[in-house]
N, C-alpha and C positions, 0 to 999 in steps of 0.2 A: 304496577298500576297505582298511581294516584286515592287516596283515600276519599276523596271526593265524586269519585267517579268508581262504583264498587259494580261486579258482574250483574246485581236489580236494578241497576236507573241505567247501565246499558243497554237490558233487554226489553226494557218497557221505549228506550228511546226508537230502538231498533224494531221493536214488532207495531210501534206504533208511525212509520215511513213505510209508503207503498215500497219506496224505493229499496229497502230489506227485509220486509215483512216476511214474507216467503223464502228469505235466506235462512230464518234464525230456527234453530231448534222450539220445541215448546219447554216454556221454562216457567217456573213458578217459587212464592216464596216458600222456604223452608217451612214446614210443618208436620206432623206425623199423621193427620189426616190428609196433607197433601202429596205425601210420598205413596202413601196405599192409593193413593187416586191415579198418579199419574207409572206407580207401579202395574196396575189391574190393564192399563192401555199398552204398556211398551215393552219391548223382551228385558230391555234392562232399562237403568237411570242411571244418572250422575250427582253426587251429592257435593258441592263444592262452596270452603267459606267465602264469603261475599266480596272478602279483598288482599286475600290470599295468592301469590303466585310461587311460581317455580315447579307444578306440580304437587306442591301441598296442600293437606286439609282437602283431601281430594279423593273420593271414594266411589267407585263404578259398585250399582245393586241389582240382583238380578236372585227369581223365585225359581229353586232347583223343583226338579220334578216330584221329589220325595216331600215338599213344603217347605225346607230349609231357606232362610234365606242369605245370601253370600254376599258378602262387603270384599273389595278387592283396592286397595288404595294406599296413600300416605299419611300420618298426620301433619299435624302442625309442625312439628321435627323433624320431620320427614323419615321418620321410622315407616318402612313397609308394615302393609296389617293385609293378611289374607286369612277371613274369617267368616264361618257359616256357624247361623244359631236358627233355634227353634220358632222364635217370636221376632217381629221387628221391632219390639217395644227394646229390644234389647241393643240392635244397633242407635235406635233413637238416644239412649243412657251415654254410649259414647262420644256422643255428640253434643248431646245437652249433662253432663254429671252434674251440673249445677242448676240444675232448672228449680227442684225445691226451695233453694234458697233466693230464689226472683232473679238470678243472672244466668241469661240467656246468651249465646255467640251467634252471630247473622250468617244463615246458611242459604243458599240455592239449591233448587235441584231442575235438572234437566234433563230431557227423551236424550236417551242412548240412540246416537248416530255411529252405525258402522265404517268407518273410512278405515279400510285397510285396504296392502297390498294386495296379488295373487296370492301371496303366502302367509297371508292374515297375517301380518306386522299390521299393527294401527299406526298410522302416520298424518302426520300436520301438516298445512302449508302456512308457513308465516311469509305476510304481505308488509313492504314497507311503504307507506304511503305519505308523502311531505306534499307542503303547500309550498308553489315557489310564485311568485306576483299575482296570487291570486288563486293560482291554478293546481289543482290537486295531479300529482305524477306519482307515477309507478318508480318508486326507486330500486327495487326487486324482489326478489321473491328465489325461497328455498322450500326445499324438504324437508322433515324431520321424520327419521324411522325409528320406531321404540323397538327395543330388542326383545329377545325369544322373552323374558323376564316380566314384557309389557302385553302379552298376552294375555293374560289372566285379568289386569286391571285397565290396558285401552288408552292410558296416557303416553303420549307421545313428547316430553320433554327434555330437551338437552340437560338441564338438571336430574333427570333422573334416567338418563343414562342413554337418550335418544340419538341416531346417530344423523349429523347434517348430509343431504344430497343436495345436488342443482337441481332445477328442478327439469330437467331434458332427461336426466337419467330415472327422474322418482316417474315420471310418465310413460318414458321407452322403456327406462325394462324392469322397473315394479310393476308397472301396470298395463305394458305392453300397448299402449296404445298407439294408431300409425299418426302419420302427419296431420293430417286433414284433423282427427280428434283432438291433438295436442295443441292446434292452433286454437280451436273451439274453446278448448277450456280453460287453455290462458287467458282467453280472449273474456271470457266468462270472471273468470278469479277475479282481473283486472276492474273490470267496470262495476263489480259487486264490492271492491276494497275502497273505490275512489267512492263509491255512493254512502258505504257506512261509514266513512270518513266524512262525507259532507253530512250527515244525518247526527253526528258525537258533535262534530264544530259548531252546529247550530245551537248546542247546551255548553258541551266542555270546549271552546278552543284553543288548537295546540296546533305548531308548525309542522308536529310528523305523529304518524299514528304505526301500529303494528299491529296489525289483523290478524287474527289466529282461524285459520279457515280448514275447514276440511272437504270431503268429495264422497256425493251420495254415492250409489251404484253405477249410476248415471251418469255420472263426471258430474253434475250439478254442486256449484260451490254451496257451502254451506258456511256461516260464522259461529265460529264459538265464542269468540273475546276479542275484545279491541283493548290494546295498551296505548295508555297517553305517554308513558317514558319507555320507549323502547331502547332495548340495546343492538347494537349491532355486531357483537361480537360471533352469533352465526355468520354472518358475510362472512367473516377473516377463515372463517373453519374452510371454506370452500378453495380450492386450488387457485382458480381462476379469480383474481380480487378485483374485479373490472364491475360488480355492483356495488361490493365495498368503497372501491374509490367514486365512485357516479353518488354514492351517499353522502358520503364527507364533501362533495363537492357540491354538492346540492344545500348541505348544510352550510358551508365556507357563504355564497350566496346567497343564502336567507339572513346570514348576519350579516352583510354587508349592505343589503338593499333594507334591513333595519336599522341600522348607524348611518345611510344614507339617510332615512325618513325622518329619524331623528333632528335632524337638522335643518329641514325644511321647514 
């Protein structure tokens, strides 16, 4: 993601559009009077830096029954940290170690959405979304299943060890759904990835975007993060390379009908 475009001025773009408003999780700026607030509402959170990818700097919090509270995440190194303490003043310290001295780092935190399989894997759907004359298209869309290991903390990243599905298989048989639902909720992903894409382009725009979405209980899409430089190197994981190449080829004709306009 772009430095310009950090996870707070996407969620303020995004809750503030009828058009995703009701997609986006509740999300607020980092503070430790704001973590107890939106802790005391929801069984857990998400504590994530503001322009951080790959799964790092990325911490699921949640209040055990004994009072403890449990941090489950990566750092900025992407060193795993699975950790309960007495105080949340104490998770706060490793996040902020340098607050005494007036340097602060930019954090989010966000409502923990369950999107897992039948078998509690937490799982993502990244949406590729390009503008081609105008017109915003689906250029595809996958799975990603976090392993037995992403249990504990609910990140679902190929960086961190997530594994790629099509997405026919992540709905027929992680989640069992029959036809009639799978069309619903493609149908649903779709016109939710094309709308936060037009809702980013009206502040940031970019010829292709990467939606990071996930699925209530309900099958209701849900966005966690829109990337302005996506990669496509999940396509290539997938057997079938017929979104891959519909990518590259959507992108070969956005550069062409731009060195066209050029010239005009």
């Amino acid at each position: 993601m772009s430095d310009s475009l950090g996870k707070w001025k996407q969620s303020l773009l995004l809750r503030q559009s009828p058009l995703t408003a009701n997609s986006i999780p509740e999300t607020d700026i980092y503070s430790l009077k704001n973590l107890i607030d939106l802790m005391n509402r929801h069984d857990y959170v998400y504590v994530k830096h503001d322009t951080s990818g790959q799964g790092r700097a990325m911490f699921k919090i949640f209040k055990r029954n004994d009072g403890h509270y449990c941090f489950n995440g990566f750092t900025f190194q992407g060193k795993l940290i699975n950790k309960c303490v007495t105080a949340i003043e104490d998770f706060h310290q490793l996040l902020h170690p340098f607050e005494k001295f007036g340097r602060l780092t930019n954090y989010i935190i966000q409502e923990g959405i369950p999107s897992l399989t039948l078998n509690r894997l937490p799982f993502s759907i990244r949406s590729h979304v390009q503008n081609l004359e105008g017109q915003w298209v689906i250029g595809g869309m996958f799975g990603k299943i976090g392993s037995d290991e992403a249990i504990d903390h609910g990140i679902a990243n190929t960086h961190q060890g997530a594994q790629v599905v099509p997405m026919d298989k992540l709905l027929s048989v992680h989640l069992k759904m029959d036809d009639a639902k799978k069309d619903e909720v493609i149908d649903s992903l779709q016109k939710v990835s094309i709308s936060a894409a037009e809702v980013i382009a009206s502040q940031f725009p970019c010829r292709e975007y990467g939606i990071d979405l996930g699925l209530h209980r309900n099958g209701e899409p849900v966005i966690f993060e829109v990337n302005t430089t996506p990669g496509i190197g999940g396509f290539a994981r997938i057997e079938n390379k017929a979104l891959w190449e519909r990518i590259v080829e959507i992108r070969k004709l956005q550069k062409e009908l731009n060195l066209k306009d050029s010239f005009l």
